[in-house]
Phi, psi and omega in degrees: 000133179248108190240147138305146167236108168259120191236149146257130189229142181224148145269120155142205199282127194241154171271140182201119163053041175079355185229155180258097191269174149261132188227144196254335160223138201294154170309318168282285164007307179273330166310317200279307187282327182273313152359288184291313178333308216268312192262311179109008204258149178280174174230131194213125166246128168292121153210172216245141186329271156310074175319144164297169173299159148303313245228146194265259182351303163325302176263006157271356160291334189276333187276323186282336176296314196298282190340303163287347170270348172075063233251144187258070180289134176310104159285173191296314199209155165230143174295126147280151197061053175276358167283357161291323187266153180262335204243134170232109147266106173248101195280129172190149156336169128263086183282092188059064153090010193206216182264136163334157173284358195251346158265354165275340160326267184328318188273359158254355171269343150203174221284079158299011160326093188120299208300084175002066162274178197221115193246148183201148168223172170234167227203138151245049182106273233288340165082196159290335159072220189252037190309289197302318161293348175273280178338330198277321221259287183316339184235041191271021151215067185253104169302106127332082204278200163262131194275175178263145153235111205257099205287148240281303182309335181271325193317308154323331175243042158238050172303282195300323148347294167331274203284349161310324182279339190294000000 
């Protein structure tokens, strides 16, 4: 079995614990690496032509903007050859309750027929949000497993969390 982990990830100020951190690698992202770490699964980051602000405030208006418009931002790259893979471990943020508007881009531009993904996000209190259920509706014949949800402040030290759900 061959799997992947494809994440959207951000740097720069993230809400952490009630406070506005500066992060040099995003909570998924490091979530996304003990993954791989952990399965041996390639890895692919998503990003979108056009980066959210660097400035945390900025970018959930800008991310709450996408959402209402319901918006398909252009990415940089889309992964290639997933048809080599059976397992897609799939990482994000929770933006208002679901996924970037930049993971529904990727999941309708290719093709999860068959595969397993495992969806997993971080969080500051918000959880998977209806995450799971988008994914589920964008993919529907796609085996959905059960996602992780990891909270953004924890995430380094949720190696075992991690690897109970893996």
């Amino acid at each position: 079995m061959s799997a992947i982990v494809i994440y959207f990830s951000r740097t720069g100020e993230n809400y952490v614990n009630g406070t506005i951190k500066r992060l040099s690698v995003g909570n998924t992202e490091t979530a996304a690496r003990i993954i791989a770490e952990l399965t041996g699964a390639d890895t692919f980051k998503l990003e979108p032509v056009t980066a959210y602000s660097d400035n945390y405030s900025e970018c959930i208006e800008e991310a709450k903007q996408d959402q209402r418009r319901n918006a398909r931002p252009a990415l940089q790259a889309l992964p290639a050859g997933l048809e080599r893979y059976d397992t897609i471990y799939l990482g994000y943020p929770n933006y208002w309750g679901t996924m970037p508007m930049a993971m529904f881009t990727l999941l309708e531009q290719c093709n999860f027929d068959g595969k397993t993904i495992k969806p997993f996000c971080t969080h500051e209190g918000s959880g998977l949000g209806r995450s799971v259920e988008d994914i589920k509706k964008l993919c529907p014949r796609a085996k959905v497993a059960d996602g992780l949800a990891i909270r953004g402040a924890n995430v380094a030290n949720a190696r075992q969390q991690i690897e109970n759900w893996i």
